[in-house]
N, C-alpha and C positions, 0 to 999 in steps of 0.2 A: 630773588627774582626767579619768578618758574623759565627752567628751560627751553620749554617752547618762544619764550616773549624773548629769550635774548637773542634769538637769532642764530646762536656758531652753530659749526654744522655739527653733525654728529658724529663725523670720526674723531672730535674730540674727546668723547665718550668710550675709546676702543679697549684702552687699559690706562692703568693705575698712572704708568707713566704722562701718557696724554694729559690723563686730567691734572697733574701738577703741571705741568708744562704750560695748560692753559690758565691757571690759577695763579702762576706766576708773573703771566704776562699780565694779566688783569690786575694785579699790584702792582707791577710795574706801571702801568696807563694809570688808573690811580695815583698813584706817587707823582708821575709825572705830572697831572691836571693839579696836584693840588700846589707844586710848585710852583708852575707858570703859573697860574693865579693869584698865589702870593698868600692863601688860605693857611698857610699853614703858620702862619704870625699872627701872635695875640695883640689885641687891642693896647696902641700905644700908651704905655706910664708913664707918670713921672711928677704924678700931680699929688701924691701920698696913696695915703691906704684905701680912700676915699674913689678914687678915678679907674677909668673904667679900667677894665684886664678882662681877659680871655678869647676867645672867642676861635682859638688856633684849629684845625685840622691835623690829624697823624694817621701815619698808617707805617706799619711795618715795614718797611722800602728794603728791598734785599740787596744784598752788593752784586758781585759777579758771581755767588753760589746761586743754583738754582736745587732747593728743600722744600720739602711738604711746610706749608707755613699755613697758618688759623688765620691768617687776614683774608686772606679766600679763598673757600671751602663749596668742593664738588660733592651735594650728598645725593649719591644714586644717581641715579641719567632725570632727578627731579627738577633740582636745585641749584641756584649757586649763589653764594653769599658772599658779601664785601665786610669786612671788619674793621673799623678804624675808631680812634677817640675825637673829641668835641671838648674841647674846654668852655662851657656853657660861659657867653659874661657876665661881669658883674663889674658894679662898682660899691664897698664897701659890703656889705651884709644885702644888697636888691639883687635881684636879677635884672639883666636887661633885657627887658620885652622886644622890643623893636629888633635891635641886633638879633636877639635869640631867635626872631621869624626869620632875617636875611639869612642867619646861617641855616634852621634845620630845614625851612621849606624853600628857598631858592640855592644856595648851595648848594644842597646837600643833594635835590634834583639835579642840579646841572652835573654834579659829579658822577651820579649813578648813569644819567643820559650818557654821558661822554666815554662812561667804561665800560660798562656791561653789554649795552644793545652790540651786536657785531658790526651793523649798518655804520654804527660808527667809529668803529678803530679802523687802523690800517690794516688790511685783508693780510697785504703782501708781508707785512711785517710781523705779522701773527703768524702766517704758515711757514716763515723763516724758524722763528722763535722754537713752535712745534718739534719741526723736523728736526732742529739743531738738538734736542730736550735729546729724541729719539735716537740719533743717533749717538749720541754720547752714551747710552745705554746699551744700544748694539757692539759698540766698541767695550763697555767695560762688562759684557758678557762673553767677551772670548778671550780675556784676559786666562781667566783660571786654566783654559784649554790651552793655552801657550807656555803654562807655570810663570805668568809675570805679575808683576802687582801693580808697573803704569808703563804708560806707554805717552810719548810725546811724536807726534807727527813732524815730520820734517817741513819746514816752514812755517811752525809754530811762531810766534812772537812772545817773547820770554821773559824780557826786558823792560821794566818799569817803567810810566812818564814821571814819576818821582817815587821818595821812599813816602810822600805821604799818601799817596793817591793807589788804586786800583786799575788803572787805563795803562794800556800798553802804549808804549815807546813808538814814537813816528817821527820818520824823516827820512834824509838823502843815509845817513850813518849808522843806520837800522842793521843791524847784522841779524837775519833767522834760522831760526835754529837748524842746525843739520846730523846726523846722526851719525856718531864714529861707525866704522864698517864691522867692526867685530859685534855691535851693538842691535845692527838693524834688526828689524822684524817685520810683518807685511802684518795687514789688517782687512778687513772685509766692510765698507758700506753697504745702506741697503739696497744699494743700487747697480751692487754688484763693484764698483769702483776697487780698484786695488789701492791701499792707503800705506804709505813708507814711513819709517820712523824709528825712534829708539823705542826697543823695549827691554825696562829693566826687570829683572829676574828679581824670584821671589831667594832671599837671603836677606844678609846686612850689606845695606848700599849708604856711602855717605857722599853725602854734597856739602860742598864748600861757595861760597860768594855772596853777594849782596841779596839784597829783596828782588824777585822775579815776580811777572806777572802768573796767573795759571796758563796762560799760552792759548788761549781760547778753548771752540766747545772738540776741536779732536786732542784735547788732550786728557788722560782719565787715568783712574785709581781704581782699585780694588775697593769695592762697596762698604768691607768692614776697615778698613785704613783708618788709624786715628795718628793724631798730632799731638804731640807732646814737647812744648817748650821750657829751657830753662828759666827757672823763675829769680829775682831780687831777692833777696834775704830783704832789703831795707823795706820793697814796698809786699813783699808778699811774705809775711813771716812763718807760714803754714807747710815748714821742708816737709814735715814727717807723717803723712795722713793715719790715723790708725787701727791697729789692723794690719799691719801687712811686717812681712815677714823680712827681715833687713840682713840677716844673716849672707845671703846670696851676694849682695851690694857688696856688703862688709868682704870679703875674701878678695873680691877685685881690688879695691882700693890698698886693703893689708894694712891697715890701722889700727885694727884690734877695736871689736863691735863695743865696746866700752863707751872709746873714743867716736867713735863714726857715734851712735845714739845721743851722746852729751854735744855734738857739733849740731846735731839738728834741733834736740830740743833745745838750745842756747839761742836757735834763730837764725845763727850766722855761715849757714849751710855754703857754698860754693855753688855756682850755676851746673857745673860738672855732676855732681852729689845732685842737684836738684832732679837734673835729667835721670838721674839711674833712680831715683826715688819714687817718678813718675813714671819711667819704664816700667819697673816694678809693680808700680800699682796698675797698670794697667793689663801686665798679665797673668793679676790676682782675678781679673774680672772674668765670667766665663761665657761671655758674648764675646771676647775678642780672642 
C-alpha cells in the first residue's frame, strides 16, 4: 500500500527504529484480526483425501521480542507491505473456486482494511507501542557509557504467569523487582524522567532461578548480547560444531582433550560441556 493512502503520520518515518516499531505493530493487528476471525483454521476434514482443506491465514506473529521481521516491511517513506501465507483450498486434486474468492477477495480486503489504513487501528495504542519501541533504544544506548550490558528498572515485573506462557505474573502476591543498593544505577528517558534500577556491569554475571518474564519495555541489553543454552545430548546430538578450537574448554574441565573430543563426538556430551561448547563458538565468531 502507498504511504500516503495509509494514513499514519509521518513521524513514523523518522528512523530505522520508528519504522520497525510500526511494522511490528502492524503485525501484530494482523495476527490479532486473523485470530479473532478465526481465518487462521483450515477448512474442516475428516471425510478422507477427497474433502475439503485449506483455506487457513498465517502470518509471523512475534512474541514479546520486538525485531526487524519480512512480515511487514517499511521500503523508503513509499511503502509498506504486509506478508502472510494462504493455504489456497482444495478438495482432493480441484481447487475451490468459491472458498478461494471468499478468501482472496473478501478476506483478504477486510484484513488489509482493518490493518493498514490508520483510521482504523487504535491511535492510542499505536503511539504507546512507538514510544515504548523508542524508548527501549534510548535506554540501551547509554548502556555502553555506563560500562553495563542490562539494566532492569525497578518495578519491573519479572515473574512468569507460567513456565509455558510469555505474560507476566498478576495478582495481590506479585512481588517487583527492586534493585540491591550496591547494584543501583539511574537512567535517562526522553522526557527527561530519571529512571532507577539495577544495573549489571559488563563481566561474568551468573543468575540462578526459575523462567522470568523479560520484565517489560524498561528493561534492556546490550544490542550485540547473544544466548547460548545448554542443549540434550538425547534430542540435540550436535555437542561439537566444526571448526572450533576445544583446546581452551579442554584445560578447564582437565580431562585431557582426548577424552573431552571422544565425549562429544560419542553425542553423550553433559549440558555443562554443552554451554562451554557454545560459548566457544560463539566467540570464534567476529561480530560478537
Amino acid at each position: 500500500m502507498q504511504w500516503p493512502q495509509t494514513g499514519f503520520p509521518t513521524t513514523c518515518l523518522e528512523s530505522s527504529v520508528h519504522k520497525i516499531a510500526l511494522s511490528d505493530f502492524v503485525t501484530r493487528a494482523a495476527a490479532g484480526f486473523i485470530r479473532k476471525r478465526h481465518l487462521d483454521r483450515d477448512a474442516a476434514s475428516g471425510g478422507g483425501w477427497a474433502s475439503p482443506k485449506g483455506g487457513a491465514f498465517n502470518i509471523n506473529a512475534p512474541g514479546q521480542e520486538v525485531l526487524p521481521r519480512t512480515s511487514a516491511i517499511i521500503s523508503g517513506n513509499e511503502t509498506i507491505e504486509l506478508r502472510f501465507t494462504v493455504n489456497l483450498p482444495v478438495a482432493g486434486r480441484s481447487y475451490l473456486g468459491k472458498q478461494a474468492h471468499q478468501i482472496l477477495v473478501v478476506n483478504l480486503m477486510r484484513l488489509v482494511q482493518e490493518t493498514l489504513p490508520h483510521r482504523n487501528v487504535i491511535q492510542v495504542a499505536l503511539e504507546a507501542h512507538v514510544l515504548s519501541v523508542i524508548e527501549q533504544h534510548r535506554l540501551r544506548q547509554q548502556l555502553r557509557g555506563r560500562n553495563l550490558i542490562s539494566f532492569i528498572a525497578n518495578g519491573s515485573i519479572l515473574p512468569r504467569s507460567s513456565d509455558a506462557g510469555a505474560k507476566p505474573m498478576a495478582g495481590d502476591d506479585l512481588v517487583t523487582f527492586q534493585s540491591p543498593p550496591e547494584l543501583e544505577s539511574t537512567m535517562q528517558l526522553g522526557d527527561g524522567t530519571t529512571l532507577c534500577g539495577m544495573g549489571i556491569p559488563k563481566g561474568i554475571t551468573v543468575l540462578t532461578g526459575g523462567g522470568f518474564h523479560d520484565g517489560g519495555e524498561l528493561v534492556v541489553t546490550d544490542s550485540t548480547a547473544v544466548k547460548s543454552t545448554g542443549q540434550d545430548p538425547v534430542h540435540d546430538p550436535s555437542k561439537a560444531p566444526p571448526g572450533i578450537d576445544l583446546q581452551s574448554i579442554d584445560q578447564l574441565i582437565g580431562d585431557g582433550q582426548a577424552k573431552f573430543l571422544a565425549i562429544c563426538l560419542n553425542r553423550f556430551a553433559e549440558d555443562t560441556i554443552s554451554d562451554a561448547v557454545n560459548l566457544n563458538d560463539l566467540l570464534d565468531r567476529p561480530e560478537t
